[in-house]
N, C-alpha and C positions, 0 to 999 in steps of 0.2 A: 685832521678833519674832525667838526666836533658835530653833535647831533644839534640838526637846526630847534627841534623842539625842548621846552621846558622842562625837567623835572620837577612834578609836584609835590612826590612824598619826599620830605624832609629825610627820612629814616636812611631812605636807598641812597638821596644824595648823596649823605654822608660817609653810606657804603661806600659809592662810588670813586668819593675822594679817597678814601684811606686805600682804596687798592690801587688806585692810580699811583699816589707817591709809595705804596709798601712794595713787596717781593711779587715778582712772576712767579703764577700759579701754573701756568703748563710749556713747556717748551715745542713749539712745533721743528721739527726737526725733519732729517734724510728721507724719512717713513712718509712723511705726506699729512695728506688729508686721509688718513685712514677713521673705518668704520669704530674701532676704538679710540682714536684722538676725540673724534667726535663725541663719544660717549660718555668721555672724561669731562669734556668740555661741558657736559649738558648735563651731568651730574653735581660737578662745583655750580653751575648756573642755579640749579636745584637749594643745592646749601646753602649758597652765600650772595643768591640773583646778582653778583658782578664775578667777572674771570679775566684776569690778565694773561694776555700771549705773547710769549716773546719768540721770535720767527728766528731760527739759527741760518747763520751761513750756509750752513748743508742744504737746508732748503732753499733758500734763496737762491742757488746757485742752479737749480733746477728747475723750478718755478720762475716764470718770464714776465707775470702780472704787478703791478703793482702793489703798495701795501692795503689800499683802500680795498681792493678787489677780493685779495685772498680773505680779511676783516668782512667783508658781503655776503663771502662764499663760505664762510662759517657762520656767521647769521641767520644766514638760509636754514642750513643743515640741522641749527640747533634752536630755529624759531627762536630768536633771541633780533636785538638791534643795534649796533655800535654805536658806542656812546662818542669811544676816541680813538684816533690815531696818530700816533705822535711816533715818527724810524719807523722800526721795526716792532716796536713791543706794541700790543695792542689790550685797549680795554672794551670789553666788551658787555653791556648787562643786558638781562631780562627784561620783556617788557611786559 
């Protein structure tokens, strides 16, 4: 899923890109959607306005929603918008 709309700042794009193909910044794992995953999440958003999430088996196996959905539901939580989702790992920036 990609975001229907444009990025205009040049800068962030290129944020964008480079975290898409670099390393996963936070692992969502067993623990969930916890009050500190979130916090984490919305901290790196803070530092570096993009965060890649890569979603483990342990949760997945748990959580019954889609990729698009749980990417929404962290959105939500961290007033942010997803940019992409491609499996399981997701990227997500600020808006």
């Amino acid at each position: 899923m990609r975001l229907d709309e444009e990025i205009h700042d040049k800068g962030l794009e290129e944020r964008i890109k480079e975290r898409v193909a670099g390393k996963i910044d936070v692992h969502l794992g067993k623990s969930g959607l916890t009050e500190s995953f979130i916090n984490e999440v919305k901290n790196r958003l803070e530092k570096h306005n993009v965060v890649k999430i890569k979603v483990l088996k342990s949760f997945r196996k748990s959580y019954t929603d889609d990729v698009e959905s749980i990417a929404e539901e962290i959105a939500r939580a961290t007033s942010a918008r997803v940019y992409e989702t491609r499996g399981f790992p997701q990227a997500i920036t600020c808006e």
